[in-house]
Backbone bond lengths (Angstrom), bond angles and torsions (degrees), N, CA, C in turn:
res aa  C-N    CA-C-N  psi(-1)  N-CA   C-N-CA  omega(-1)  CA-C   N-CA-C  phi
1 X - - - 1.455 - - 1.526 109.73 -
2 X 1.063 124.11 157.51 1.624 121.94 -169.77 1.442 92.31 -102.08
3 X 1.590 107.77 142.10 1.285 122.21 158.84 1.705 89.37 98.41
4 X 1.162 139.48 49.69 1.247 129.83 -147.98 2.212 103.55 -137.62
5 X 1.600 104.19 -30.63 1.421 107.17 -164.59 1.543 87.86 -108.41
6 X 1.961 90.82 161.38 1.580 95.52 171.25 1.807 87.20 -94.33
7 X 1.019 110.55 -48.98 1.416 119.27 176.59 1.667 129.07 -117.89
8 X 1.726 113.52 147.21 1.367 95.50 161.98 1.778 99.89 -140.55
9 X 1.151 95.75 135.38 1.150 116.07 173.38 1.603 146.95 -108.45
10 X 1.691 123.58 138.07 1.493 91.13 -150.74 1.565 90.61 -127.96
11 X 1.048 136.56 171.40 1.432 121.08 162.55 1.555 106.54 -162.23
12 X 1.703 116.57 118.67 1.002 122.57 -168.19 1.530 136.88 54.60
13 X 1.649 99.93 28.85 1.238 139.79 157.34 1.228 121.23 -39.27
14 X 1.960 96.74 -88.20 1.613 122.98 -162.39 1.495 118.56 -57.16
15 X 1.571 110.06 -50.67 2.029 105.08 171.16 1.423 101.02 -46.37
16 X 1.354 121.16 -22.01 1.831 100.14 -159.36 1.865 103.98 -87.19
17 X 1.057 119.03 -15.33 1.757 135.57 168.32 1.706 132.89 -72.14
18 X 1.100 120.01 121.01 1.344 103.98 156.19 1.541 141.03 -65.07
19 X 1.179 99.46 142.33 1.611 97.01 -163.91 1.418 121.01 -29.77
20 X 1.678 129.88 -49.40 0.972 148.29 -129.44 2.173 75.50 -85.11
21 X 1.202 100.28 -51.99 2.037 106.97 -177.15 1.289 114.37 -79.90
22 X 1.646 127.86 13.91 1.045 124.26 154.98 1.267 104.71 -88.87
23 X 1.223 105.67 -60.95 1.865 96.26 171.32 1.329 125.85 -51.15
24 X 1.127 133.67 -29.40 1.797 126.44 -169.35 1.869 81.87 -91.27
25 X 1.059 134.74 -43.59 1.712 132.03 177.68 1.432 96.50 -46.81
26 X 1.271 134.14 -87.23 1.314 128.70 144.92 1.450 133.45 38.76
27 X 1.422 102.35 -95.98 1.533 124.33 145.04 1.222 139.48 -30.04
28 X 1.876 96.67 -53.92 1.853 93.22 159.66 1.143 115.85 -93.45
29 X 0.925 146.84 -0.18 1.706 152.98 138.73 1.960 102.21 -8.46
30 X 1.961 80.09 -69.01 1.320 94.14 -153.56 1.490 95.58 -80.77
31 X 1.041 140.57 -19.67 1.691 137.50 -165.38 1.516 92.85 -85.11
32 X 1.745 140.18 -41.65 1.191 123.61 -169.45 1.755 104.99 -98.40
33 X 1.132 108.60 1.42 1.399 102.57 159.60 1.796 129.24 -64.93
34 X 1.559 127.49 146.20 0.998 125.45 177.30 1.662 103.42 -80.18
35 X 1.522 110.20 151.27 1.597 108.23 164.30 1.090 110.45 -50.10
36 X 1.943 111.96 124.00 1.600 120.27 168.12 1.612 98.71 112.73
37 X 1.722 104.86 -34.29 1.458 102.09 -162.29 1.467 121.71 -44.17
38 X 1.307 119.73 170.74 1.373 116.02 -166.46 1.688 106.84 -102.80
39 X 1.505 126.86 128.39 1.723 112.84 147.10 1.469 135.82 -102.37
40 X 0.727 133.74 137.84 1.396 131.44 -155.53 1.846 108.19 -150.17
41 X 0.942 106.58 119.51 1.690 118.46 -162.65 1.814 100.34 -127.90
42 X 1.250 141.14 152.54 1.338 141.95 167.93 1.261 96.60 -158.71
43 X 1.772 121.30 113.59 1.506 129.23 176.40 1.591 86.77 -142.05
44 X 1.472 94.84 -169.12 1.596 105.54 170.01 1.325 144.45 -57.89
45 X 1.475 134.77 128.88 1.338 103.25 -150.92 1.772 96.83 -103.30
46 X 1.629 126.03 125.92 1.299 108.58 177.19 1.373 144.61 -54.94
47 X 1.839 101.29 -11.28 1.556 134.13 -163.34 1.596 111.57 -102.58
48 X 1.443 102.84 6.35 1.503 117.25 178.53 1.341 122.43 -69.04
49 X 1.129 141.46 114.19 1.262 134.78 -167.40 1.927 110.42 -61.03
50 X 1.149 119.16 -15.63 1.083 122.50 -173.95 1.595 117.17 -94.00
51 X 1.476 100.47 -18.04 1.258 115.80 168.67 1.381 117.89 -90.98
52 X 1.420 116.76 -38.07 0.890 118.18 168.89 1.838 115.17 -49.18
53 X 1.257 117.21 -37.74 1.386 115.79 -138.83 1.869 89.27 -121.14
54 X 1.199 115.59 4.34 1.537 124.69 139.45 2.037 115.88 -12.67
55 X 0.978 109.25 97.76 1.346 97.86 158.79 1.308 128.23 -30.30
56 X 1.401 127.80 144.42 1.543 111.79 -168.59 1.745 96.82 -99.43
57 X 1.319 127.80 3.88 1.854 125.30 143.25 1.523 108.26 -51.56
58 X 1.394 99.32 -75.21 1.589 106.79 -176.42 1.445 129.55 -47.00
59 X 1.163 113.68 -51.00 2.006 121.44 170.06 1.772 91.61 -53.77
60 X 1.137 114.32 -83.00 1.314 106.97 -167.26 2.035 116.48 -42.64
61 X 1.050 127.27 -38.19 1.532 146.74 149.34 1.673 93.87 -22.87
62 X 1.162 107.05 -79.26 1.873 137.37 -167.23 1.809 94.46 -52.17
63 X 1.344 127.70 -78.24 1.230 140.89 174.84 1.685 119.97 -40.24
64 X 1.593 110.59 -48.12 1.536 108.39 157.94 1.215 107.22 -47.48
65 X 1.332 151.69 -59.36 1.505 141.53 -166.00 1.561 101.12 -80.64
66 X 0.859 125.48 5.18 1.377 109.87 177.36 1.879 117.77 -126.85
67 X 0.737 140.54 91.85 1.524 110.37 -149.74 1.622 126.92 -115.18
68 X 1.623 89.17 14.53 1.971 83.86 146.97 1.706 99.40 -123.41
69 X 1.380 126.10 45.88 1.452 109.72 148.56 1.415 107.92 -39.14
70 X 1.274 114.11 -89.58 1.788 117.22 177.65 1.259 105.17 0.81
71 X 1.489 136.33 -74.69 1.130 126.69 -154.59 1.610 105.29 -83.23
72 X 1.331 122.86 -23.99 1.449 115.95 -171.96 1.470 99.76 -83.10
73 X 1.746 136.69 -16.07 0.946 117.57 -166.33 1.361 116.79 -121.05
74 X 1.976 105.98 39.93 1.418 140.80 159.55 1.305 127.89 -120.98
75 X 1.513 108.22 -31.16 1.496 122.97 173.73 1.610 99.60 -57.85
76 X 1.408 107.69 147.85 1.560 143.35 174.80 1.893 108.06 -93.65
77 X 1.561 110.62 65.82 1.334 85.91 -159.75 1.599 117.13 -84.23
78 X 1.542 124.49 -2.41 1.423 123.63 147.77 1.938 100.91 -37.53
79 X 1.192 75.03 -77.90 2.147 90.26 -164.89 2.045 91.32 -33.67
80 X 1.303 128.37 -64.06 1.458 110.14 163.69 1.295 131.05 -45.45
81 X 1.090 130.77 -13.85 1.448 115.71 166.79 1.515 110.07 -106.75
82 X 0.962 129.55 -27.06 1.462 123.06 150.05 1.618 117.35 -21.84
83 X 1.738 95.94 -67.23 1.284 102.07 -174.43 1.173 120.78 -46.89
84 X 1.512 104.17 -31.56 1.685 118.02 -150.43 2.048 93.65 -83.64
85 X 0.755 114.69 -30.47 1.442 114.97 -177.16 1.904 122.40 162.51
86 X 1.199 79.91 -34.01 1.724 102.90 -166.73 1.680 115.21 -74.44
87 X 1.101 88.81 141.28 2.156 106.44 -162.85 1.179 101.67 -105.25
88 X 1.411 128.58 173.86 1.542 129.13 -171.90 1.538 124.60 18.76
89 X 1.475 99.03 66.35 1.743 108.37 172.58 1.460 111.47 -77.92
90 X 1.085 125.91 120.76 1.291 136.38 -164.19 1.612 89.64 -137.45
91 X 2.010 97.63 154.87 1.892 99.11 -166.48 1.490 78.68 -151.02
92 X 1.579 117.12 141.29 1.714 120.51 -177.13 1.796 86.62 -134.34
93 X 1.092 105.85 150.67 1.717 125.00 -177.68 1.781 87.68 -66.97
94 X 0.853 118.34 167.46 1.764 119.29 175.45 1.468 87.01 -113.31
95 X 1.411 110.62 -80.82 0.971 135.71 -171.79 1.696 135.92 -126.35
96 X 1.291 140.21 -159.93 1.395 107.46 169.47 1.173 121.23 -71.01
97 X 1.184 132.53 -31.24 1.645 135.29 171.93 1.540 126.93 -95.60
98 X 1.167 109.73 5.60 1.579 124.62 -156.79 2.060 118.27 -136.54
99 X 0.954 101.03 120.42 1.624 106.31 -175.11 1.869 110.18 -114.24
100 X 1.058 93.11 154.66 1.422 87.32 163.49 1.869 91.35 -143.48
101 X 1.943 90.30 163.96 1.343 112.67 -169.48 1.398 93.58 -133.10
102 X 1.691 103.65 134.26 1.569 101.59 158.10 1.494 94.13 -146.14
């Protein structure tokens, strides 16, 4: 039902999706959330220096098991939740390889 969570939360979700179901995920995020409710997501961050600096054996290694990296590690996923409804998108480093967005 919409308007239903205080929070929803995802973690190490979004790389595992194609773009097109990060966005409609997205969407219902924000439709079964209550006004104010909170989102909060922590996956890989593409802007990581450690990711970045991945051997290009290993990423490709990493990406065979996974198989829309490609698309998760071009997507704008602030700029998707924007779209999706949601105001003050804010993104904190987690860790060295890892971000979260709420």
């Amino acid at each position: 039902a919409d308007d239903t969570f205080d929070v929803v939360s995802l973690a190490f979700v979004i790389h595992e999706c194609p773009e097109y179901a990060t966005a409609n995920l997205m969407k219902e995020a924000y439709r079964i959330l209550k006004p104010g409710g909170t989102f909060v997501m922590t996956d890989n961050n593409p802007a990581s220096p450690v990711i970045q600096k991945l051997p290009p054996a290993l990423f490709t290694l990493m990406k065979s098991t996974e198989p829309h990296s490609n698309e998760y590690y071009t997507i704008d996923v602030q700029q998707m939740l924007r779209a999706a409804g949601f105001e003050n998108v804010c993104q904190e480093q987690t860790d060295p390889r890892h971000r979260t967005v709420c």
